[in-house]
VMD Tcl script that builds the backbone (N, CA, C; Angstrom):
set m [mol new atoms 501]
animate dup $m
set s [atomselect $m all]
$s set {name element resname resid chain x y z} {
  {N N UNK 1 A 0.856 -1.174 0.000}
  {CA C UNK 1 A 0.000 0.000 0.000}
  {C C UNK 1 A 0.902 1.238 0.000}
  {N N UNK 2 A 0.189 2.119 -0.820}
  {CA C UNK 2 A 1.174 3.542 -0.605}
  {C C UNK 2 A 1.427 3.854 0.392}
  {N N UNK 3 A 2.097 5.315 0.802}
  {CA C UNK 3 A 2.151 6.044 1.870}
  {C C UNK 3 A 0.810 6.681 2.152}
  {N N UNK 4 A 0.583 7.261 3.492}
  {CA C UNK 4 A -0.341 7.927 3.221}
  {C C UNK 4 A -0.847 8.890 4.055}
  {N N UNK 5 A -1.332 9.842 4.120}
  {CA C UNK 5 A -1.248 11.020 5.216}
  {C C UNK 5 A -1.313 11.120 6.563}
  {N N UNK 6 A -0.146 11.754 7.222}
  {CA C UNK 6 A 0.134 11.252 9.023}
  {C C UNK 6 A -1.537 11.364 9.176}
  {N N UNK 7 A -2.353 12.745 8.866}
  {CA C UNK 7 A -3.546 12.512 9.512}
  {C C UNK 7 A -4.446 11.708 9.687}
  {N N UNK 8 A -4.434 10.785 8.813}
  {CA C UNK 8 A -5.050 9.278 8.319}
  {C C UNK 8 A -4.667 8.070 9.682}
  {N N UNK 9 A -3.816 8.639 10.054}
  {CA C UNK 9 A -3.156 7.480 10.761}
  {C C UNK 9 A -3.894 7.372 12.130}
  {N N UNK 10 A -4.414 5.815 12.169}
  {CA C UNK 10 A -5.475 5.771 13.618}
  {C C UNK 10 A -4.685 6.173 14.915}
  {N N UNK 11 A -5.357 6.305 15.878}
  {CA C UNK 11 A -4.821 6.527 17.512}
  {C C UNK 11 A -3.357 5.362 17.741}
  {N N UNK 12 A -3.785 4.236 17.288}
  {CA C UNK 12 A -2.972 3.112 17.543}
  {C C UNK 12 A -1.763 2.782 16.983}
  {N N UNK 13 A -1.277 3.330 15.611}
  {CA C UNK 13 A -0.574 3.614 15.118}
  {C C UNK 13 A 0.823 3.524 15.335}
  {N N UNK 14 A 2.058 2.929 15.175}
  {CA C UNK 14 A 3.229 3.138 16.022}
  {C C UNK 14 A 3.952 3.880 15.238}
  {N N UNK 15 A 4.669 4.941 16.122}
  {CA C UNK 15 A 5.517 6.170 15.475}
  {C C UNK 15 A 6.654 5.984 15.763}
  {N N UNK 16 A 7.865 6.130 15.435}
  {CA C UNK 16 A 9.232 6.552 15.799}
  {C C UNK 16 A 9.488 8.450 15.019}
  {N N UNK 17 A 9.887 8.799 16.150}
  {CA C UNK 17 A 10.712 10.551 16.039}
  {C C UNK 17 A 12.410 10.590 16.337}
  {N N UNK 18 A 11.879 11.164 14.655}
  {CA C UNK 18 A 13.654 11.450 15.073}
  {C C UNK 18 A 13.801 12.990 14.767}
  {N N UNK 19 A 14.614 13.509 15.687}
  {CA C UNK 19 A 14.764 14.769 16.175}
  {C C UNK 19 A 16.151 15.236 15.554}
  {N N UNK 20 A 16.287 16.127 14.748}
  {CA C UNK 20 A 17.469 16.526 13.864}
  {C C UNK 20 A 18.137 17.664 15.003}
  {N N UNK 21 A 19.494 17.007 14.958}
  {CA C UNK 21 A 20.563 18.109 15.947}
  {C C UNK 21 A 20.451 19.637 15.777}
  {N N UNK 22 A 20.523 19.781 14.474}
  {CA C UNK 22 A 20.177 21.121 13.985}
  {C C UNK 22 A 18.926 21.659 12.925}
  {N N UNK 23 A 18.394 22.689 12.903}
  {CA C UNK 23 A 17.958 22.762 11.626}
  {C C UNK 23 A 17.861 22.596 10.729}
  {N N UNK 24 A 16.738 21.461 9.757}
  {CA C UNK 24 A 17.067 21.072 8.280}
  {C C UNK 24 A 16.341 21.798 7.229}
  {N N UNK 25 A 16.987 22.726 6.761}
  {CA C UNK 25 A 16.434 23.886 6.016}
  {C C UNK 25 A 16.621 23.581 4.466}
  {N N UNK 26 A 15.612 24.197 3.428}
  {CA C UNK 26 A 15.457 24.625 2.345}
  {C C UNK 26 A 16.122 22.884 1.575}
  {N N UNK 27 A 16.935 23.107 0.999}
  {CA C UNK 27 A 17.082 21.791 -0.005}
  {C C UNK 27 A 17.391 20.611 0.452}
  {N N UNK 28 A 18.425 20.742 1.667}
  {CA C UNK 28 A 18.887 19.524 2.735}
  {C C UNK 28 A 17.726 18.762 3.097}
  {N N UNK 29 A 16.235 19.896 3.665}
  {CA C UNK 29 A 14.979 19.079 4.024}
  {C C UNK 29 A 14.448 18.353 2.815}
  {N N UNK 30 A 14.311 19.196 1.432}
  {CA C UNK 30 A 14.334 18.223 0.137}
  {C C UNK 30 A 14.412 17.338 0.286}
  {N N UNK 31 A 15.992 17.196 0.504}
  {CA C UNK 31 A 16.748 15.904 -0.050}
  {C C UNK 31 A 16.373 14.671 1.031}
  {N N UNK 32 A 16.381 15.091 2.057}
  {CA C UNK 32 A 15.757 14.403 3.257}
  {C C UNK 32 A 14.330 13.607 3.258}
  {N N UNK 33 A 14.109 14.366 2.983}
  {CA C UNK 33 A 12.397 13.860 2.421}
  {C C UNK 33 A 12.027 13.130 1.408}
  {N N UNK 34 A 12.834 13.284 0.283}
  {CA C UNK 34 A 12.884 12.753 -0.859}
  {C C UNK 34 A 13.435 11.025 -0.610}
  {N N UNK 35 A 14.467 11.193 -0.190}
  {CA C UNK 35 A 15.307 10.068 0.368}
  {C C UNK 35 A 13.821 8.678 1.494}
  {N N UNK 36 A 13.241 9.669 2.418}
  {CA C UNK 36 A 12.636 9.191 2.898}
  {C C UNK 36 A 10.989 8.498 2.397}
  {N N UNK 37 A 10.724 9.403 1.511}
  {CA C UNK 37 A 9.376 9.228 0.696}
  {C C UNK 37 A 9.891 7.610 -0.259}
  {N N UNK 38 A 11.161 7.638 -0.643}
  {CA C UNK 38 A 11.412 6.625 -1.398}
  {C C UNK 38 A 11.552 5.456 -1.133}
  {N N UNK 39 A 11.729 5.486 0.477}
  {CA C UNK 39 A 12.081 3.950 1.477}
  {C C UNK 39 A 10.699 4.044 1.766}
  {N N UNK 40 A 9.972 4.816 1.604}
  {CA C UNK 40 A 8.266 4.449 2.973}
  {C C UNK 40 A 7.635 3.668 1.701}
  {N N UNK 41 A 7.926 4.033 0.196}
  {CA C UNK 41 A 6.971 3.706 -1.099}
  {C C UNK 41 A 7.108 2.976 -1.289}
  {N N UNK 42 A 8.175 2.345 -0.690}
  {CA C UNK 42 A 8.402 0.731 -1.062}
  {C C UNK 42 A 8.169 -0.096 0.286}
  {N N UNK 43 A 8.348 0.332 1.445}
  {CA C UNK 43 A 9.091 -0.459 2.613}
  {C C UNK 43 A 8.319 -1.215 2.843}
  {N N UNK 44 A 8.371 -2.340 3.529}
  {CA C UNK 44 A 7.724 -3.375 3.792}
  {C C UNK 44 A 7.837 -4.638 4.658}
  {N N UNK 45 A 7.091 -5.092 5.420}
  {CA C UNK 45 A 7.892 -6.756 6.296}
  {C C UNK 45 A 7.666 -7.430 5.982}
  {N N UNK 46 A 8.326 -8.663 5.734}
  {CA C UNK 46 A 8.372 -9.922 4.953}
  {C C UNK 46 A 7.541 -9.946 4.225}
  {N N UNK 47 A 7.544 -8.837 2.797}
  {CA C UNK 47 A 6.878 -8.954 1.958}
  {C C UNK 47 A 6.019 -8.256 1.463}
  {N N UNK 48 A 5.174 -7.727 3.248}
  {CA C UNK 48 A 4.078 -7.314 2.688}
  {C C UNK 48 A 4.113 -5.982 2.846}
  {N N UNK 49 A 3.581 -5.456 2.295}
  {CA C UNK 49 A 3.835 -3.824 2.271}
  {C C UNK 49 A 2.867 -3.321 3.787}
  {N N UNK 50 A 4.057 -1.913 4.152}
  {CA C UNK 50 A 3.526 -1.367 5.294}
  {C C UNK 50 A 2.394 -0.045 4.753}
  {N N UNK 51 A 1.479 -0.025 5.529}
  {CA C UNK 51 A 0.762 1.443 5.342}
  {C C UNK 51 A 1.437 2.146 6.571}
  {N N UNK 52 A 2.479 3.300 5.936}
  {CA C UNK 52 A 2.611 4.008 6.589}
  {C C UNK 52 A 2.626 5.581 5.981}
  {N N UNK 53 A 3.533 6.818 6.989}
  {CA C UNK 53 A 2.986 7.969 6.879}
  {C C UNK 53 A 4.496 8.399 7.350}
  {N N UNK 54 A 4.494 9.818 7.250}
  {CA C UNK 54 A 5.640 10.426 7.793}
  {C C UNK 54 A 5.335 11.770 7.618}
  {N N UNK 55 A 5.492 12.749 8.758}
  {CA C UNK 55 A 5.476 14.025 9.079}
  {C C UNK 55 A 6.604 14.582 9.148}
  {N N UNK 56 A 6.887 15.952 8.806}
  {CA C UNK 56 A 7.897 16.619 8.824}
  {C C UNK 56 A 6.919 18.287 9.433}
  {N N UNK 57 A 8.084 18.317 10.819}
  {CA C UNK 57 A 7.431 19.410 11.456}
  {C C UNK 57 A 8.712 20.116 12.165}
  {N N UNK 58 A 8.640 21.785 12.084}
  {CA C UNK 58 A 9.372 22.647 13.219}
  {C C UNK 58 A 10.828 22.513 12.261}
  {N N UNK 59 A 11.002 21.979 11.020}
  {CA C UNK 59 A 12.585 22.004 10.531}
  {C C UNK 59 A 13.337 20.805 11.666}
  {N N UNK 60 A 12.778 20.121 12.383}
  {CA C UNK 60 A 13.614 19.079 13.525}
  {C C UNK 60 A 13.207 17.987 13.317}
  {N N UNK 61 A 11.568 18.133 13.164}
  {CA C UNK 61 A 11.024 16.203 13.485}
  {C C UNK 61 A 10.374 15.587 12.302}
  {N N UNK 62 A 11.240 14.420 12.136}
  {CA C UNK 62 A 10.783 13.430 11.298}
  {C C UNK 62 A 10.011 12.849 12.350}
  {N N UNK 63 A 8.531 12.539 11.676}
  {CA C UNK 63 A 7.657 11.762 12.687}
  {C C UNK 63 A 7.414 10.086 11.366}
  {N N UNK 64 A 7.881 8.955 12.065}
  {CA C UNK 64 A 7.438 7.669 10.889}
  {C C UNK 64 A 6.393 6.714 11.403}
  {N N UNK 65 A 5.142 6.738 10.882}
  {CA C UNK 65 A 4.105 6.042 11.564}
  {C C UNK 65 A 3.682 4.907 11.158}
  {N N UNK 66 A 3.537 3.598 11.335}
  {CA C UNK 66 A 2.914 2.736 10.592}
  {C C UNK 66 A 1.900 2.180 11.348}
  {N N UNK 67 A 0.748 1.674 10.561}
  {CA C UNK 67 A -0.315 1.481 10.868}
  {C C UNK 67 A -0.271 -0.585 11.627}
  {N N UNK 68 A -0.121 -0.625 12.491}
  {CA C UNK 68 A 0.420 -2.419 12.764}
  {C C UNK 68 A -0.988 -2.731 12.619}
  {N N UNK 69 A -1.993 -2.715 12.046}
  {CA C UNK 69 A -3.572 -3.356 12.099}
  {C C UNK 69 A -3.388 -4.664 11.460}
  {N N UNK 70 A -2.649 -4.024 9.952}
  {CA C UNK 70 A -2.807 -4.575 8.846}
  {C C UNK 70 A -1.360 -5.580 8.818}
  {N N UNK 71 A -0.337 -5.255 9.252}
  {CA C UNK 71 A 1.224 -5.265 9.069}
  {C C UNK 71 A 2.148 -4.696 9.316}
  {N N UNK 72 A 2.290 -5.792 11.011}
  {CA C UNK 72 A 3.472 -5.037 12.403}
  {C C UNK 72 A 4.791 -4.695 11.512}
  {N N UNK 73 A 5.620 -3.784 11.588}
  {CA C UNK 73 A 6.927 -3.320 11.018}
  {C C UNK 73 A 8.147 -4.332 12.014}
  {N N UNK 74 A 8.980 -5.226 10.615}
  {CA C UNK 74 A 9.687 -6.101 11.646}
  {C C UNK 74 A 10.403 -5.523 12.172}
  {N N UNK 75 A 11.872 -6.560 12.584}
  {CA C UNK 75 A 12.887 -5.927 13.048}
  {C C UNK 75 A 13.620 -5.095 11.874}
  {N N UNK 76 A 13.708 -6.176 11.164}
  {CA C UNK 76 A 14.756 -5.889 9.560}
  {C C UNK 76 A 14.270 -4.626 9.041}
  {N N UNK 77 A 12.398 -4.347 8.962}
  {CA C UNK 77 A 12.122 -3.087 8.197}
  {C C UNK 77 A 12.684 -2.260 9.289}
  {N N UNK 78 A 12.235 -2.458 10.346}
  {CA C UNK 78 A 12.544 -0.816 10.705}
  {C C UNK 78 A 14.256 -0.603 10.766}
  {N N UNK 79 A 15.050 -1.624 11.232}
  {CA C UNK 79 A 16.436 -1.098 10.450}
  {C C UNK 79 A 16.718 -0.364 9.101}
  {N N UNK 80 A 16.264 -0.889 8.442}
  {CA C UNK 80 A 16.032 -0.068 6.867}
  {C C UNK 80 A 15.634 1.309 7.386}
  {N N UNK 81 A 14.967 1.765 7.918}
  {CA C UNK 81 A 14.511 2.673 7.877}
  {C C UNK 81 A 15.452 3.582 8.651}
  {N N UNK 82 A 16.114 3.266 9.677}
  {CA C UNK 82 A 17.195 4.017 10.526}
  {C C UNK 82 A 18.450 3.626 9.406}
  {N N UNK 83 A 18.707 2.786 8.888}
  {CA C UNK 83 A 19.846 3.139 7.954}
  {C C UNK 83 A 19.796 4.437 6.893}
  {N N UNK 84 A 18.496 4.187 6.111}
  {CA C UNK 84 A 18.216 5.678 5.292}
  {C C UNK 84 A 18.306 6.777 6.098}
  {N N UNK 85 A 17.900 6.901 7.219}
  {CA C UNK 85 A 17.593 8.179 7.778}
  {C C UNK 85 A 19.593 8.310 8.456}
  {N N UNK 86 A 20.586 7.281 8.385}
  {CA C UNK 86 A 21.747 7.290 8.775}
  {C C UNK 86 A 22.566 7.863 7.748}
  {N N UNK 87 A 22.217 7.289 6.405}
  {CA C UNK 87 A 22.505 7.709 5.382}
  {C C UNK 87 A 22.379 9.278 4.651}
  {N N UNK 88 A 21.007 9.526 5.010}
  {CA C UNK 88 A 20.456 10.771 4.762}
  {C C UNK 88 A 21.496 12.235 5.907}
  {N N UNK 89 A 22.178 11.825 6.774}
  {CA C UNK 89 A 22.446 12.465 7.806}
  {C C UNK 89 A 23.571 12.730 6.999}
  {N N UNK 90 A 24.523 12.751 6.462}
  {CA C UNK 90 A 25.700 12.858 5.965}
  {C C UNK 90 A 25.439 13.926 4.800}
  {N N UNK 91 A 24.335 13.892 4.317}
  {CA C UNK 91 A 24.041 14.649 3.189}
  {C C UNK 91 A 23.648 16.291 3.516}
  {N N UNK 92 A 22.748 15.992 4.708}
  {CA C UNK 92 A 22.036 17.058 5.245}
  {C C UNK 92 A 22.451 17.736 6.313}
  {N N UNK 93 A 23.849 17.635 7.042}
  {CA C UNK 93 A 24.624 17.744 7.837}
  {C C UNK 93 A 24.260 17.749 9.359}
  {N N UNK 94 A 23.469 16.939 9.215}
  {CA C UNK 94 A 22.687 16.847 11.437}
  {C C UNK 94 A 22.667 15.239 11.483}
  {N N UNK 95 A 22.446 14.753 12.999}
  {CA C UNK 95 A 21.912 13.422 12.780}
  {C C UNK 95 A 20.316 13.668 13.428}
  {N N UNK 96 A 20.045 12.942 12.698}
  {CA C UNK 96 A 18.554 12.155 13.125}
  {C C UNK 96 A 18.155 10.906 13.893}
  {N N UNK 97 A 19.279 9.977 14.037}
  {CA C UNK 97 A 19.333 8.628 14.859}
  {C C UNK 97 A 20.324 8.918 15.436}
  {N N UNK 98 A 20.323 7.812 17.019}
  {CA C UNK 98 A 21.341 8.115 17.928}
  {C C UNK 98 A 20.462 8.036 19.484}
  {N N UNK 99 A 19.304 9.384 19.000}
  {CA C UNK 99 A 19.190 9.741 20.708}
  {C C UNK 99 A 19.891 10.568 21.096}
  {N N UNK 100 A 19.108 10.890 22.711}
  {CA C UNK 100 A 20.112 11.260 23.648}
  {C C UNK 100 A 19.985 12.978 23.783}
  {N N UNK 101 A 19.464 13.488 22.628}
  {CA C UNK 101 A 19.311 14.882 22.456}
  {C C UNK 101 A 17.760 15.437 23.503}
  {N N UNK 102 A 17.914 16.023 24.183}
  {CA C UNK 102 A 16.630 17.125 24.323}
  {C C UNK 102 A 16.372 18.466 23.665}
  {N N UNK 103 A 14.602 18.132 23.482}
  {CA C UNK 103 A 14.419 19.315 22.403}
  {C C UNK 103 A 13.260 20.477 23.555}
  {N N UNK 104 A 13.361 21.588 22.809}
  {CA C UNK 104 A 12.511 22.578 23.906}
  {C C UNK 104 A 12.490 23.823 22.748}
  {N N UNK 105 A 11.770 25.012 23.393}
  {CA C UNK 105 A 11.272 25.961 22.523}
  {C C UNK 105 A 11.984 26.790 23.473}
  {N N UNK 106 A 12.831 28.035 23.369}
  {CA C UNK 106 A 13.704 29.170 23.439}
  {C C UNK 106 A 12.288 30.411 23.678}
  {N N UNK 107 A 12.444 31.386 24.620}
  {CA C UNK 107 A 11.983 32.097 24.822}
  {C C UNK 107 A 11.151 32.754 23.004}
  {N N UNK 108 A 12.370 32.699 22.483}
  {CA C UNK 108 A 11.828 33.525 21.265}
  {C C UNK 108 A 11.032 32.356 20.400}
  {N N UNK 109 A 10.980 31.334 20.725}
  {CA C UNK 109 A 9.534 30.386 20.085}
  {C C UNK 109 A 11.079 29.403 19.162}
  {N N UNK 110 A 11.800 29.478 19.158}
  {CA C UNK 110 A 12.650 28.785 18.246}
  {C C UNK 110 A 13.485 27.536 18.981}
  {N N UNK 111 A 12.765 26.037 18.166}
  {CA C UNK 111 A 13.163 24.922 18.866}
  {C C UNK 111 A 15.106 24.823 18.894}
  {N N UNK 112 A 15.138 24.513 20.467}
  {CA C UNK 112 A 16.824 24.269 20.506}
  {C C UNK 112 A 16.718 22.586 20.623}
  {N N UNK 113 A 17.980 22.039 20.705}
  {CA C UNK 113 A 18.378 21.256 20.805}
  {C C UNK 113 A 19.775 20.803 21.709}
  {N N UNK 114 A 19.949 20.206 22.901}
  {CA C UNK 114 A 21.471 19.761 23.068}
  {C C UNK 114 A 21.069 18.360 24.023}
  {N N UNK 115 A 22.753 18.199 24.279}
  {CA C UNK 115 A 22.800 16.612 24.977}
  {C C UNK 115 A 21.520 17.090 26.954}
  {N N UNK 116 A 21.438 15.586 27.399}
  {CA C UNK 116 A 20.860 16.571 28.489}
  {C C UNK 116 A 21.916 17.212 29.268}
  {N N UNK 117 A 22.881 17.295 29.428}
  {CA C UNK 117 A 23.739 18.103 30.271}
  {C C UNK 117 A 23.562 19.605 29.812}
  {N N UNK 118 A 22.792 19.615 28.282}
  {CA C UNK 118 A 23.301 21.191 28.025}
  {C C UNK 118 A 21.896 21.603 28.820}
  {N N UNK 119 A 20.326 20.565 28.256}
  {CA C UNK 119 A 19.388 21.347 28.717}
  {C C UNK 119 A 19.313 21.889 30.489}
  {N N UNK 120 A 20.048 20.817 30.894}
  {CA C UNK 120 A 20.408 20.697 32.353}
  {C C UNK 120 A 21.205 22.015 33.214}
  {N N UNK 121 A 22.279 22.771 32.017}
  {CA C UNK 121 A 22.563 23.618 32.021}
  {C C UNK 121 A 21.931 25.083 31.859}
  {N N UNK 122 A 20.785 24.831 30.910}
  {CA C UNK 122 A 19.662 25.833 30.350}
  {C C UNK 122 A 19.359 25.806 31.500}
  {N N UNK 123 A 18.677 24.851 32.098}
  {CA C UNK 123 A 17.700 25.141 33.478}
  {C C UNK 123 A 18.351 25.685 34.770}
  {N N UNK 124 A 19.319 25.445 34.714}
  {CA C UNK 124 A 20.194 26.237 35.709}
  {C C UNK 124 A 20.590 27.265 35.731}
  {N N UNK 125 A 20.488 27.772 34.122}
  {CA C UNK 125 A 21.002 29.734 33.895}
  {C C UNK 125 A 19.659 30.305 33.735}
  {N N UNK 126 A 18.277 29.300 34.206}
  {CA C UNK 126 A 16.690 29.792 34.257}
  {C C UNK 126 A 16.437 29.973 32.716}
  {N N UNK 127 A 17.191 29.342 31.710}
  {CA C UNK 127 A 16.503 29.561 29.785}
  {C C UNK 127 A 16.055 28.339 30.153}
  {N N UNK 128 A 15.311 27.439 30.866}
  {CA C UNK 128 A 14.828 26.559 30.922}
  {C C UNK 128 A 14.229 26.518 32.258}
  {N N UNK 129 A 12.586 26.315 32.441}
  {CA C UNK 129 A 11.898 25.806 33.855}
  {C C UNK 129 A 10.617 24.579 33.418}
  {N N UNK 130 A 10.116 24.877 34.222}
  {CA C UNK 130 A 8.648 23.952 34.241}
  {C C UNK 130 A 7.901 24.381 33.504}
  {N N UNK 131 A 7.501 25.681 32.999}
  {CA C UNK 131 A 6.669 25.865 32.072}
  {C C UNK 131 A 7.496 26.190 30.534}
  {N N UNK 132 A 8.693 26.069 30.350}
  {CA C UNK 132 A 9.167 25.964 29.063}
  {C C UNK 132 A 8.049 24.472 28.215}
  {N N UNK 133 A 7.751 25.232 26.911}
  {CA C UNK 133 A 7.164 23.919 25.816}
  {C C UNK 133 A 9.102 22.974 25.792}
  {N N UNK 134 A 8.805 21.734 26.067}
  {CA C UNK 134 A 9.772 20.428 25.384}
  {C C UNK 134 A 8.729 19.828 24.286}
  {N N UNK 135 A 9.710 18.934 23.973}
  {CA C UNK 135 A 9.194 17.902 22.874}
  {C C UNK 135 A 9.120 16.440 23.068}
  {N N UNK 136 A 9.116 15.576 23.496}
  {CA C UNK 136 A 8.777 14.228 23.850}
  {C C UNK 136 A 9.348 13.447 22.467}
  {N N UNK 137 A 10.441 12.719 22.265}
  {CA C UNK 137 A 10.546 12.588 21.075}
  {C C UNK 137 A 10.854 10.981 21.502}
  {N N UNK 138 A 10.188 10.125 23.035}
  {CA C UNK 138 A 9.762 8.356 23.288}
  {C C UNK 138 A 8.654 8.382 22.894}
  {N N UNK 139 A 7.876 9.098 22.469}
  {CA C UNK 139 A 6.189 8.687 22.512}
  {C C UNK 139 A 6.492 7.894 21.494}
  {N N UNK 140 A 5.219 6.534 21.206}
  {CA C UNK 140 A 5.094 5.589 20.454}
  {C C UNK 140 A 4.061 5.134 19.929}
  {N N UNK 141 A 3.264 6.271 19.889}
  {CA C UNK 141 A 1.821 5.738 19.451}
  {C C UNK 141 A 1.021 7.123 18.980}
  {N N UNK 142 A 0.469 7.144 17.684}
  {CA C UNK 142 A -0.091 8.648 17.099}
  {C C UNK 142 A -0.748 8.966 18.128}
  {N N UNK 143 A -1.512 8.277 18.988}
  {CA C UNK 143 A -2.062 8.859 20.278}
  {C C UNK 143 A -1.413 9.896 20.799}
  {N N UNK 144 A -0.221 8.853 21.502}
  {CA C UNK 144 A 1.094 10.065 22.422}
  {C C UNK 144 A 1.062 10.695 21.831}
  {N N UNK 145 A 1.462 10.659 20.374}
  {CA C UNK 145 A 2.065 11.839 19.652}
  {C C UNK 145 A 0.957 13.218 19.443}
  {N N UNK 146 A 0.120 12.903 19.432}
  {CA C UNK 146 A -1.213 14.240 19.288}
  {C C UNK 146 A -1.209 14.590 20.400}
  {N N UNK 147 A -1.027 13.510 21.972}
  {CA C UNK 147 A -1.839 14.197 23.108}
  {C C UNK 147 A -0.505 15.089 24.072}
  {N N UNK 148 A 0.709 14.270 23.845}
  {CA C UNK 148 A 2.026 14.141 24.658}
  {C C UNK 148 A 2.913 14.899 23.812}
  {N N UNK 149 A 3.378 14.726 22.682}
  {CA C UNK 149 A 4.632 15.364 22.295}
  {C C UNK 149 A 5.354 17.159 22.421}
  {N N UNK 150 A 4.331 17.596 22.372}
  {CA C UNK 150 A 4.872 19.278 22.845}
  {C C UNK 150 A 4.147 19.844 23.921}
  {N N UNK 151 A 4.509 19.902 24.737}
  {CA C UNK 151 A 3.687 19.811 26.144}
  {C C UNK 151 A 4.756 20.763 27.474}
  {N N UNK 152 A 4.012 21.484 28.781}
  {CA C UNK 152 A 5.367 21.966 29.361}
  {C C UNK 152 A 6.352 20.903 30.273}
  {N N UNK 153 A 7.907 21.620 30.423}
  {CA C UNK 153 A 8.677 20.459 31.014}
  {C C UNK 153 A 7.847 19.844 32.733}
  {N N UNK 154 A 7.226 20.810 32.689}
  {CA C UNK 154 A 7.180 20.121 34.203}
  {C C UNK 154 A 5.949 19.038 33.925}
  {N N UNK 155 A 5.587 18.476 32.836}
  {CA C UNK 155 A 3.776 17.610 32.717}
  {C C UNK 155 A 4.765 16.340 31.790}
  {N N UNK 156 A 6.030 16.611 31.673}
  {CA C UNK 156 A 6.988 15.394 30.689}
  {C C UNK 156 A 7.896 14.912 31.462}
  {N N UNK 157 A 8.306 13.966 31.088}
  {CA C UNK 157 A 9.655 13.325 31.717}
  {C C UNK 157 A 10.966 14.086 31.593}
  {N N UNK 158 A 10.705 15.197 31.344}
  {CA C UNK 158 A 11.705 16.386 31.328}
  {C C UNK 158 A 11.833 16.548 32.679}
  {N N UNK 159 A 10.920 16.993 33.253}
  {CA C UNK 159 A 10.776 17.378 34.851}
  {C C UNK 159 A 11.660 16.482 36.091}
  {N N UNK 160 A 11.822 15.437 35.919}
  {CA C UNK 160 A 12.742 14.575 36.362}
  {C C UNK 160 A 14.128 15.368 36.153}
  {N N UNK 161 A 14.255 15.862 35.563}
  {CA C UNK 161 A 15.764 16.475 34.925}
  {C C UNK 161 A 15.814 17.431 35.244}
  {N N UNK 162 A 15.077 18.354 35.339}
  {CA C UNK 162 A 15.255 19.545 36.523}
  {C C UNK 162 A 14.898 19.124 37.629}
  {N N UNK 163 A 14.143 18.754 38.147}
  {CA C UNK 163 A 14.166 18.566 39.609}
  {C C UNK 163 A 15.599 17.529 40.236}
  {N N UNK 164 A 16.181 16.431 39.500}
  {CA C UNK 164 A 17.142 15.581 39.994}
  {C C UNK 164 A 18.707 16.670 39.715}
  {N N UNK 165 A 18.991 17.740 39.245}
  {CA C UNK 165 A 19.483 18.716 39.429}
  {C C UNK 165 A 19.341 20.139 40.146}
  {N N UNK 166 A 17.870 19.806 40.631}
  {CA C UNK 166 A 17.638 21.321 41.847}
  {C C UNK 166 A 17.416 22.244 40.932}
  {N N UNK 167 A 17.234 21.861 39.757}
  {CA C UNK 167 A 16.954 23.338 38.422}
  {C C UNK 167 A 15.482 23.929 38.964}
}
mol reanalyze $m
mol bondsrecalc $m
mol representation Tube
mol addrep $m
């Protein structure tokens, strides 16, 4: 089955986010997308083709959803799918796989990104509290992802991270 629009995609849905280190702007996001539209049009587990979807939001988040109703995503597909997006990283100069990054919105509305020691650091020079918007980029289900993913630090598992530092 083709790809087909994140909005299409039921509550149940399983997502993986991958969160780009830096900004993927103007042709890099192109090429990114392009790269990615071409693995989802085909991708498939043992055989059978996946219905899935993919969002691109904020210049940071690749959102990849597949629908498991019809046809759970194996192990092997979803490697494929973190290899392209490994591949794609070299081109577009950020990574997208890995982890490990926290994402949040900057006073002036513009998503940052660093390891947690940096956000850990934000919260300690006060560019970071409990009501800063983060981004949730474990959620695993279009559910999470509509109800959970941009939400303030203190209502996410962010909040653990300032409070276990006294931020």
């Amino acid at each position: 089955m083709p790809r087909v629009e994140f909005d299409t995609m039921p509550e149940s849905a399983r997502v993986w986010v991958f969160g780009a280190a830096a900004p993927v702007l103007g042709e890099a996001s192109a090429v990114m997308l392009q790269a990615v539209d071409r693995h989802l049009h085909q991708w498939n587990a043992h055989g059978v083709p996946l219905v899935c979807a993919r969002l691109w939001r904020d210049d940071r988040f690749l959102v990849v959803a597949v629908d498991e109703r019809a046809s759970g995503a194996s192990g092997c597909s979803i490697d494929g799918m973190f290899r392209v997006l490994a591949d794609v990283e070299r081109e577009v100069g950020t990574t997208l796989v890995g982890g490990g990054r926290v994402f949040w919105k900057d006073d002036a509305g513009a998503v940052q990104s660093a390891a947690r020691s940096g956000f850990i650091a934000a919260a300690k020079s006060a560019a970071v509290s409990v009501t800063t918007t983060v981004f949730d980029t474990t959620v695993t289900t279009v559910q999470e992802w509509r109800q959970h993913f941009e939400r303030p630090a203190g209502e996410s598992w962010h909040a653990r991270l300032l409070q276990e530092q006294g931020a």
